[in-house]
GULO-70830 format. One line per field, with one value per atom (N, C-alpha, C): residue in one letter; atom name; z, x, y. Coordinates in steps of 0.001 Angstrom, whole numbers, plus 500000, padded with zeros to 6 digits. Last residue first. Example, Ala and Ser with C-alpha at 12.3 -4.5 7.8 and 13.67 -1.06 7.14 Angstrom:
% residues 2
res: (s;s;s;a;a;a) .
atom: (N;CA;C;N;CA;C) .
Z: (507080;507140;507870;507800;507800;507800) .
X: (512850;513670;512900;513190;512300;513200) .
Y: (497750;498940;500030;494310;495500;496700) .
***
This chain:
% residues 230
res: (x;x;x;x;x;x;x;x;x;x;x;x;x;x;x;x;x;x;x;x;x;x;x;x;x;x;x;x;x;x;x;x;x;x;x;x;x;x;x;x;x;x;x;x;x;x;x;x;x;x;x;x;x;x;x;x;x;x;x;x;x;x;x;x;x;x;x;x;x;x;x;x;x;x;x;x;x;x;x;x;x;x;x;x;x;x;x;x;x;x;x;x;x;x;x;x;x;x;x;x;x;x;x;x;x;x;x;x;x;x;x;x;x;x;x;x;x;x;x;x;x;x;x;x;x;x;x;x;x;x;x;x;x;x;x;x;x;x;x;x;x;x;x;x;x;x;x;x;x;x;x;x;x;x;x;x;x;x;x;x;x;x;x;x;x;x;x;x;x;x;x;x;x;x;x;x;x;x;x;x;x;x;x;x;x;x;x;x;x;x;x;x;x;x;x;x;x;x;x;x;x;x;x;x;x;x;x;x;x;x;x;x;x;x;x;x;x;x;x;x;x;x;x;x;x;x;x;x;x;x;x;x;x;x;x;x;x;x;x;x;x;x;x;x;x;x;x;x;x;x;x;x;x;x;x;x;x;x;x;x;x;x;x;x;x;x;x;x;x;x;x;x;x;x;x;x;x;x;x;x;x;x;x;x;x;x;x;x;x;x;x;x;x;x;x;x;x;x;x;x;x;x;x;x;x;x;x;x;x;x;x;x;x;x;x;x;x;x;x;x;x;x;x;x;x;x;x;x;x;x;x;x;x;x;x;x;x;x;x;x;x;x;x;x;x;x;x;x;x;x;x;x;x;x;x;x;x;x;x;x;x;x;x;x;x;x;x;x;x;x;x;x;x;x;x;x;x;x;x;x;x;x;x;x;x;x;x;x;x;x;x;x;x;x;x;x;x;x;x;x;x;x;x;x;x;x;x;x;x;x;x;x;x;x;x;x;x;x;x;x;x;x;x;x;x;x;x;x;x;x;x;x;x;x;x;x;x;x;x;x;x;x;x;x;x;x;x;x;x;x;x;x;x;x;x;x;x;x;x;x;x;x;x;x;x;x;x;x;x;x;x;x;x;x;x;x;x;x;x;x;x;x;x;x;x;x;x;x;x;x;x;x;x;x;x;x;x;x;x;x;x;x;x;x;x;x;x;x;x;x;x;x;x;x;x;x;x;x;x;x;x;x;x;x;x;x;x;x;x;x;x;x;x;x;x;x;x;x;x;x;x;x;x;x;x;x;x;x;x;x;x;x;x;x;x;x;x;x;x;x;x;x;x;x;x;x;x;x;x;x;x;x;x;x;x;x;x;x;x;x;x;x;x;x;x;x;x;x;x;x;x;x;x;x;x;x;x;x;x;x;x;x;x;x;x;x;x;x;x;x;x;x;x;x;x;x;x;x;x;x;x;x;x;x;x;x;x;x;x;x;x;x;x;x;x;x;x;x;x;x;x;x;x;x;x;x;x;x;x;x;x;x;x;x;x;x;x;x;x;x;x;x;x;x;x;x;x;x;x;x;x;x;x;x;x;x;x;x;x;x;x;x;x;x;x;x;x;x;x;x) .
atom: (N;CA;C;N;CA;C;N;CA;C;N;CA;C;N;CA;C;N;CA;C;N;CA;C;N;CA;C;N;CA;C;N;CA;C;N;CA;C;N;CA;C;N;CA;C;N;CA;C;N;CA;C;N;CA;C;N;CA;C;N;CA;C;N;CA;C;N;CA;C;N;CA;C;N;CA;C;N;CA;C;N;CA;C;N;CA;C;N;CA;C;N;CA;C;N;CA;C;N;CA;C;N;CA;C;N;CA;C;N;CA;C;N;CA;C;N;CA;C;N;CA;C;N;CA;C;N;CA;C;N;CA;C;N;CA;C;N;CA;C;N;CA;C;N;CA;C;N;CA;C;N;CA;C;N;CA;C;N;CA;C;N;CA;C;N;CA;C;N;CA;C;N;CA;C;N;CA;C;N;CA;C;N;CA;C;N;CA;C;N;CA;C;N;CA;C;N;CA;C;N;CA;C;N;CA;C;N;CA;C;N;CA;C;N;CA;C;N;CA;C;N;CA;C;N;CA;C;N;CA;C;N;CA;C;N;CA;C;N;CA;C;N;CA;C;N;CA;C;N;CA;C;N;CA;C;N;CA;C;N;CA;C;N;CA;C;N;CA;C;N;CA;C;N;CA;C;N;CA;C;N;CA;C;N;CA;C;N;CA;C;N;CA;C;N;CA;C;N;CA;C;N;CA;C;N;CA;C;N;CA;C;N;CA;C;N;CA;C;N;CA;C;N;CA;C;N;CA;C;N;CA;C;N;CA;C;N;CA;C;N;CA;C;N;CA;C;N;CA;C;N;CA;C;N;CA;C;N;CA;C;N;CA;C;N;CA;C;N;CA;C;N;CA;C;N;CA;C;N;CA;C;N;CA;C;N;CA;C;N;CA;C;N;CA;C;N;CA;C;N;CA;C;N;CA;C;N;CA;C;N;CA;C;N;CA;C;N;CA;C;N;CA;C;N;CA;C;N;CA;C;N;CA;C;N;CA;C;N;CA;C;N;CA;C;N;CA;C;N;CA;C;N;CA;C;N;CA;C;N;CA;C;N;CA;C;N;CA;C;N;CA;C;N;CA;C;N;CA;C;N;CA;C;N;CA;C;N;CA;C;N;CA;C;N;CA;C;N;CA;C;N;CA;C;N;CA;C;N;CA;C;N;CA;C;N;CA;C;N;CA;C;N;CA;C;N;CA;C;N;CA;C;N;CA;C;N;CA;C;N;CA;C;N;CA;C;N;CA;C;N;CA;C;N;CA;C;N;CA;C;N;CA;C;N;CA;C;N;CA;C;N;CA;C;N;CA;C;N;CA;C;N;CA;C;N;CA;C;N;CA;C;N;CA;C;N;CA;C;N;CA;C;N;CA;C;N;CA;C;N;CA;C;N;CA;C;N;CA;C;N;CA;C;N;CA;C;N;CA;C;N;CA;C;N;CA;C;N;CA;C;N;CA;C;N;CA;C;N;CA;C;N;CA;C;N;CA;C;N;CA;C;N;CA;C;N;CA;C;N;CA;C;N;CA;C;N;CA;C;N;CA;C;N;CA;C;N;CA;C;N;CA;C;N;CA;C;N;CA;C;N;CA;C;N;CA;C;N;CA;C;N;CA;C;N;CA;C;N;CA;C;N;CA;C;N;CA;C;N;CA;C;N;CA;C;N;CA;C;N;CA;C;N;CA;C;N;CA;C;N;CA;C;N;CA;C;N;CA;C;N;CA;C;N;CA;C;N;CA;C;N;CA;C;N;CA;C;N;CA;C;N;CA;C;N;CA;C;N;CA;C;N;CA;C;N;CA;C;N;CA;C;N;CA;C) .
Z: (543434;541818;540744;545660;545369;543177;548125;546997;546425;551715;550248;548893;554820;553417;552158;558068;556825;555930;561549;560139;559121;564565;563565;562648;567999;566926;565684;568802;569383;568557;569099;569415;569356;566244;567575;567699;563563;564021;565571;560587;562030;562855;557234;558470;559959;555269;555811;557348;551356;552598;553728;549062;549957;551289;547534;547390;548005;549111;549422;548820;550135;548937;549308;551934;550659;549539;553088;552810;551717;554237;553612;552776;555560;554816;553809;557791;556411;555230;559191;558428;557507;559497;559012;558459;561790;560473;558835;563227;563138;561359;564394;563878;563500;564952;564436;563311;567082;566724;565001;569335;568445;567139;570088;569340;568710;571204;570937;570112;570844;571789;572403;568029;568388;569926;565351;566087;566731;562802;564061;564170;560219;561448;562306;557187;558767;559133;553978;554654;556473;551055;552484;553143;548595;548497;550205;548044;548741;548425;547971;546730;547459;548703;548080;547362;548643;548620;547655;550768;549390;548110;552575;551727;550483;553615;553253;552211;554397;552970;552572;556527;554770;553995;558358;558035;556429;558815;557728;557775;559753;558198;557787;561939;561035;559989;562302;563373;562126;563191;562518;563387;564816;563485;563061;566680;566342;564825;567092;566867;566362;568024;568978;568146;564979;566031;566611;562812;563252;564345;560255;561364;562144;558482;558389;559736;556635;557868;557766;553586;554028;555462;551181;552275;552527;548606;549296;550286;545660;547384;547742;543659;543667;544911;543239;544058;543814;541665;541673;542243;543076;541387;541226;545732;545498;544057;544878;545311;545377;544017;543181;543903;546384;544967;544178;547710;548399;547296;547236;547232;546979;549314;547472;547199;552567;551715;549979;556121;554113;553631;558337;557579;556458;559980;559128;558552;561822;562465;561319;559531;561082;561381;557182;557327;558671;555220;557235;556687;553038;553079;554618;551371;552637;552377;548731;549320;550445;547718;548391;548867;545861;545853;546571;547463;546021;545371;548841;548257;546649;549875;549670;548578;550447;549588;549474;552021;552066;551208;552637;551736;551347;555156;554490;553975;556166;556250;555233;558433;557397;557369;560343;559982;558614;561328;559799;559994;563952;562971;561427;564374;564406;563603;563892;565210;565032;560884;561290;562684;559203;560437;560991;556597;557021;558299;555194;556390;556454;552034;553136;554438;552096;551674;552348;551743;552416;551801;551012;550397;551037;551134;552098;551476;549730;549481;550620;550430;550415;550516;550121;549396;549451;552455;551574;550475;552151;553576;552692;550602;550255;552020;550375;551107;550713;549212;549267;549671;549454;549532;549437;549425;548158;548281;552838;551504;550351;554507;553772;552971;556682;555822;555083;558049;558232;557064;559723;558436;558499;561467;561921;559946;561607;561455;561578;561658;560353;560192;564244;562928;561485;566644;566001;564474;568360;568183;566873;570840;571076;570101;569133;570426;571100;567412;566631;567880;567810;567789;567693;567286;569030;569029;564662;565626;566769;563642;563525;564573;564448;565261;565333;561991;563836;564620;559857;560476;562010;560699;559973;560349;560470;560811;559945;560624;559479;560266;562251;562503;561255;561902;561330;561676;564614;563162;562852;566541;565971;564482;569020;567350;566308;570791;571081;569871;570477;571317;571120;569611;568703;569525;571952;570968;569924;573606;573873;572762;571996;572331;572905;571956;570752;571148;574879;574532;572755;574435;575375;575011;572962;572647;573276;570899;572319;572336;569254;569502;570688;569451;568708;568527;571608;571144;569865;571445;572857;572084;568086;569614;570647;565818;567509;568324;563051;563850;565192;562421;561584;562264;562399;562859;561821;561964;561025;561657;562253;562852;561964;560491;560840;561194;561338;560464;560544;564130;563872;562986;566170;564136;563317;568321;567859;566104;571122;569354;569326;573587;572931;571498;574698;574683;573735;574658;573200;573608;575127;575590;574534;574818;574472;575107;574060;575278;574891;570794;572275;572486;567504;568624;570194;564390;565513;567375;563074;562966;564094;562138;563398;563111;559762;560089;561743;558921;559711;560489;555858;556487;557698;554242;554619;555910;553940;553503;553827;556821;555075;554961;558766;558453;557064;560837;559502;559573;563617;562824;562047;564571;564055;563870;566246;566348;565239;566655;565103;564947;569543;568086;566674;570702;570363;569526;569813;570997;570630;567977;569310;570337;565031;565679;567132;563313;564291;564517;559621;560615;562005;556889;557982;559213;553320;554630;555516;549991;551670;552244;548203;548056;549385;550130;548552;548674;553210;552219;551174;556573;555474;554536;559422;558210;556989;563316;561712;560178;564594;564398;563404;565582;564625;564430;568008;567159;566302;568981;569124;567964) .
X: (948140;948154;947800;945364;946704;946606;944629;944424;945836;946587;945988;945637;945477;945710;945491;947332;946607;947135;946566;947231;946653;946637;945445;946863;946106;947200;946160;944782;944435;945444;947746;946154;946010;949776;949784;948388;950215;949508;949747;952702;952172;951581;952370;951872;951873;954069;953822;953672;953687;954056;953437;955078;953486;954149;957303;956582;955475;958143;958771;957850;956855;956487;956893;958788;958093;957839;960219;960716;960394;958467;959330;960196;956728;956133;957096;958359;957560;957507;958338;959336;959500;955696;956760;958352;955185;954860;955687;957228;957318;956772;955736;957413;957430;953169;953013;954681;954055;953602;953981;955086;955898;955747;953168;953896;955078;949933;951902;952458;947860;947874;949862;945867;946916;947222;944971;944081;945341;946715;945951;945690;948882;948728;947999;948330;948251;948153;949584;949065;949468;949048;949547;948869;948310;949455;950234;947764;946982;948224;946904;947628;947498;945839;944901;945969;947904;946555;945830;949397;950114;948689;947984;948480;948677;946935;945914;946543;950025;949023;948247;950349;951071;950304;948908;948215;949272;949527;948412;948022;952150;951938;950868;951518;951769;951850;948315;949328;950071;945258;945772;946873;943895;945126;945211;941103;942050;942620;942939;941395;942417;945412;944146;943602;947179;947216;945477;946745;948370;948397;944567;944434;946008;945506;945609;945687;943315;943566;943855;944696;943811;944508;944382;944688;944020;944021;944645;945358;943165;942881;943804;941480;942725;943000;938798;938731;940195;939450;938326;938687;942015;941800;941312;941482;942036;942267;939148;938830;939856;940640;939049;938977;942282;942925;941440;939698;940712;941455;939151;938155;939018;940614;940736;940264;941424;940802;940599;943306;943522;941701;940636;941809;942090;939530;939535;940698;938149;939325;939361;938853;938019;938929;939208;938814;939105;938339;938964;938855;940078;939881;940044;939062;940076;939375;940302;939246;940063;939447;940193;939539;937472;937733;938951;936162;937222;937560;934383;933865;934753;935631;935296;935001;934572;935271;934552;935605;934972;935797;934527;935348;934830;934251;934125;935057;933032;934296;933842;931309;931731;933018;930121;931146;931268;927792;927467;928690;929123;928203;927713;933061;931623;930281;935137;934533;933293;935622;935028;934199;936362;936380;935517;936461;937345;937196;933834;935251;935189;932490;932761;934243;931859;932199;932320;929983;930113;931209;930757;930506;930504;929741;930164;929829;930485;930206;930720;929947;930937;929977;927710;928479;929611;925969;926063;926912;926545;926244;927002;925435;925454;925074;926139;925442;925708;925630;926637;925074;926324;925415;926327;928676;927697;927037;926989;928204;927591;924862;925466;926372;923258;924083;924634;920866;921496;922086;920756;920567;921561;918500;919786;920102;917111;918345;919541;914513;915220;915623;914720;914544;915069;916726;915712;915476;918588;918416;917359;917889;918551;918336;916718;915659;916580;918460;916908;916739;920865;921032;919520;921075;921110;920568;920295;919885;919683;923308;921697;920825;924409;924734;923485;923781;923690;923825;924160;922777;922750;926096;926219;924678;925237;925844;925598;925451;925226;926147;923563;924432;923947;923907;922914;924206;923180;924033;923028;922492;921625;922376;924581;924920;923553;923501;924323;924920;922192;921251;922221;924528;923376;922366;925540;926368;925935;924122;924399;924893;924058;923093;923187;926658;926491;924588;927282;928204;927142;925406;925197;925558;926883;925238;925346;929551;928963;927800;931636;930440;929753;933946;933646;932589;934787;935768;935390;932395;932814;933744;931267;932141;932140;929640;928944;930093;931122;930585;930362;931221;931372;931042;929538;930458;929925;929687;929344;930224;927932;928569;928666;928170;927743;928547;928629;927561;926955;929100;929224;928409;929498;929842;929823;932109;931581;931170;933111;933003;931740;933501;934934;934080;930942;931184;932417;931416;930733;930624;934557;933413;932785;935744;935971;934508;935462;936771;936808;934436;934372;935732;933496;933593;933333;933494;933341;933932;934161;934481;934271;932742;933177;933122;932903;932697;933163;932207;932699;931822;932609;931572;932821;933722;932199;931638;936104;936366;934740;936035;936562;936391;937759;936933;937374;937217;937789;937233;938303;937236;937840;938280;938686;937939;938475;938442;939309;939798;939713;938850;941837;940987;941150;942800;943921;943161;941459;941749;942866;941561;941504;941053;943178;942905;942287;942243;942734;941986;942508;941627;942607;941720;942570;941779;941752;941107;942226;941768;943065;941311;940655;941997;942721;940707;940043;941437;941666;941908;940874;940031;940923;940369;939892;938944;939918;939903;940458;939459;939062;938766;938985;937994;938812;938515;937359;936726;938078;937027;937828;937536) .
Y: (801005;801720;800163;801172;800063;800772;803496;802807;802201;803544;804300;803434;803786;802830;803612;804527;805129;804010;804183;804161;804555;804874;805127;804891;802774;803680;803627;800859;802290;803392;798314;798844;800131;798694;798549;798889;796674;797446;797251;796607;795931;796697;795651;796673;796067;794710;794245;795244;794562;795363;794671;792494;792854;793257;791256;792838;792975;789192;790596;791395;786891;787373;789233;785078;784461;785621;787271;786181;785662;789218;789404;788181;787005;787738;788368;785830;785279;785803;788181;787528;786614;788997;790086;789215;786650;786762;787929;786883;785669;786284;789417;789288;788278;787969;789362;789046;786506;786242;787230;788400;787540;786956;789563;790746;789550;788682;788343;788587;787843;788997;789022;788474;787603;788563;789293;789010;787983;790516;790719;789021;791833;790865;790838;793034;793347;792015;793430;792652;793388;795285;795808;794974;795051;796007;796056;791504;792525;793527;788461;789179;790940;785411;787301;788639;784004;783881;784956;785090;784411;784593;786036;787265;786510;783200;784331;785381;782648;782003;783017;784401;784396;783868;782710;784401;784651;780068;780509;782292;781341;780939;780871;782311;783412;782664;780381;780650;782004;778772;780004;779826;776489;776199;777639;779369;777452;777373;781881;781290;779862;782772;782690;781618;784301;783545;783319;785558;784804;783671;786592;786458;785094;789588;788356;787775;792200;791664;790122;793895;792334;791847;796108;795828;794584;796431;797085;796945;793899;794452;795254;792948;793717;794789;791485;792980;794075;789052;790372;791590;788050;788481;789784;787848;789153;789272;785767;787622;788102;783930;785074;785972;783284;783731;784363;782092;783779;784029;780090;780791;782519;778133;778625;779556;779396;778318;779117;780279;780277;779432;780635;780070;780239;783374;782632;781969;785171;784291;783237;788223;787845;786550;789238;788122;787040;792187;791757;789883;793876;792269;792107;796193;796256;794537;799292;797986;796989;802276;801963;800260;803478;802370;801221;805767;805993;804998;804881;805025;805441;801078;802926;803570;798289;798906;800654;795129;796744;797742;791951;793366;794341;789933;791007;791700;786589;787571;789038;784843;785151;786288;781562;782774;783148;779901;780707;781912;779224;778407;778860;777788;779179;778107;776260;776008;777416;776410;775503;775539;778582;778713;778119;780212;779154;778973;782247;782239;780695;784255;782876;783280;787306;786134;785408;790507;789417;788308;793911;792734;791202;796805;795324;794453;800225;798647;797709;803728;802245;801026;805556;805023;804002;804300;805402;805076;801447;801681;803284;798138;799796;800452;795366;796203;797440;791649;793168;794277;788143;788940;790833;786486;786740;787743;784739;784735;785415;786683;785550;785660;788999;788934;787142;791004;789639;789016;793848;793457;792017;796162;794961;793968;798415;798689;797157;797192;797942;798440;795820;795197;796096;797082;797273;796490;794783;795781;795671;792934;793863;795511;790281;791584;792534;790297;790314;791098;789164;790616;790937;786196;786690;788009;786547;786002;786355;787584;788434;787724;785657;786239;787292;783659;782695;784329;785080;784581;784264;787814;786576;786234;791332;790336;789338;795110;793991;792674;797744;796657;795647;801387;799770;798927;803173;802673;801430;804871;804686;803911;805571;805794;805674;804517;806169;806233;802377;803394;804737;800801;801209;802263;800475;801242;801679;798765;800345;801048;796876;797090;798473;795714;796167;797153;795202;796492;796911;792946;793970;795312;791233;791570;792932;790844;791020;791667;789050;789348;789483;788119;788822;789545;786660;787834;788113;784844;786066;786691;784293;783784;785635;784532;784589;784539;786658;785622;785515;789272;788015;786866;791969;791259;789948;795524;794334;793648;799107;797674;796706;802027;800461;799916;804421;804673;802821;806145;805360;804860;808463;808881;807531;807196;808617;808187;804708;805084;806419;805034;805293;805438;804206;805424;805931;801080;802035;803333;800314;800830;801311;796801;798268;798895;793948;794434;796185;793972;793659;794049;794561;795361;794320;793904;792758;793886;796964;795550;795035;799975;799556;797633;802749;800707;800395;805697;804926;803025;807572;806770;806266;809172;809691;808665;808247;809902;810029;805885;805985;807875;804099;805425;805696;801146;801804;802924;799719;800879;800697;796418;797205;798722;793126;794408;795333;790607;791130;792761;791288;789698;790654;792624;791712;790658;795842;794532;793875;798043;798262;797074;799456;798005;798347;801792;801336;799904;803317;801969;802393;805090;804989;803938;805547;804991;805074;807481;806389;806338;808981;807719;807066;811876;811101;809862;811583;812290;811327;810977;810673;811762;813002;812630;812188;812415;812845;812157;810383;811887;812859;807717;808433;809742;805956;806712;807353;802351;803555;804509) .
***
C-alpha cells in the first residue's frame, strides 16, 4: 500500500496492509515495502526496496514480487533460502542476499539484518531500519523473544518494534511483550495476527508489565506516524 504523503525530518509513517507482517514504511526520502503478499503490486508507487525475511507463503511471494520489481525497478533485499527462489525472477544487480550482521545503505537509510527466532523457516531474519534522521524501527517478522534482543534495543535505542501476537508457531501476546520487555522500544505494534483480540490481550500486557512503552494498535491500510525516541 503506497503512502502519499511525505513525513516530516524526525518521523516515519508505515501502514500495515495484511494480517502477517506486511508493512511500508516511508521515511522523509525513501520507501521499504516489508515481506509483501495478499496485496497487488499495482497498490505500491515509489518503491525504493523490498526486504523479506523469510520463504513461507505469508511472506514471500515470487510472482506478486516479480511484477512489483518490473513497475518499481526497486532492489529487493532477502534472507539466503528466499534470495534463492528470487535469483530467476529478479535481476542479479538488483537482488541483494542478506545474513545476520550484515547492513545496507538504501540512499540514506540503513538495513541492518539480525537473527529471527523462528525455528519452522530456513535462514529467517529480522531487520532494523534506521532513517535517515535516525528514526529506527525493529520489524521482527514471525520471530520469538531470544537474548540477543536486550543488545539491540541497548544498541539501536529503538523507536518502534513490530511485535509478532499471534499465527506463526508459539507466538501469542506474551511472547509479543517479551520482545517489547526485551527491546525496550518508545512504541510497541501488534501484528501479524488476524484477531483484534489478540492485539487487546496484548495492549493489556503491555500496560500492565511495562506502562512506559506505548502501545500502537494498527488497523490495515491506515497510515501512522513514528517520531524519533527523545
Amino acid at each position: 500500500m503506497s503512502i502519499s504523503r511525505t513525513p516530516s525530518k524526525n518521523e516515519i509513517f508505515f501502514v500495515w496492509f495484511n494480517k502477517y507482517a506486511g508493512v511500508t514504511i516511508k521515511t522523509p526520502s525513501k520507501t521499504l515495502v516489508i515481506d509483501p503478499v495478499d496485496v497487488k503490486p499495482r497498490d505500491f508507487k515509489n518503491v525504493d526496496a523490498v526486504l523479506v525475511t523469510h520463504e513461507h507463503y505469508d511472506h514471500l511471494d515470487q510472482p506478486l514480487l516479480a511484477e512489483l520489481h518490473k513497475l518499481t525497478q526497486c532492489m529487493v533485499i532477502a534472507d539466503p533460502t528466499s534470495a534463492k527462489r528470487l535469483k530467476n525472477v529478479i535481476p542479479q544487480e538488483k537482488l541483494q542476499e542478506v545474513q545476520p550482521g550484515s547492513e545496507i545503505k538504501v540512499g540514506d537509510v540503513t538495513i541492518r539484518t539480525e537473527r529471527s527466532n523462528h525455528p519452522p523457516a530456513s535462514t529467517p531474519v529480522t531487520f532494523v531500519i534506521t532513517s535517515e534522521d535516525g528514526v529506527k524501527v525493529f520489524h521482527t517478522a514471525d520471530s520469538l523473544p531470544f537474548p540477543e534482543m536486550v543488545a539491540i534495543g541497548e544498541k539501536e535505542k529503538l523507536d518502534m518494534v513490530f511485535c509478532t501476537v499471534a499465527i506463526a508457531p508459539g507466538t501469542s501476546p506474551e511472547t509479543g511483550v517479551d520482545i517489547a520487555r526485551l527491546t525496550k522500544p518508545k512504541v510497541a505494534v501488534p501484528y501479524h495476527t488476524g484477531s483484534g483480540a489478540d492485539q487487546k490481550k496484548f495492549a493489556e500486557l503491555l500496560k500492565k508489565e511495562l506502562p512506559k512503552i506505548t502501545c500502537l494498535i494498527p488497523e490495515t491500510g491506515k497510515i501512522y506516524q513514528v517520531s524519533k525516541k527523545a
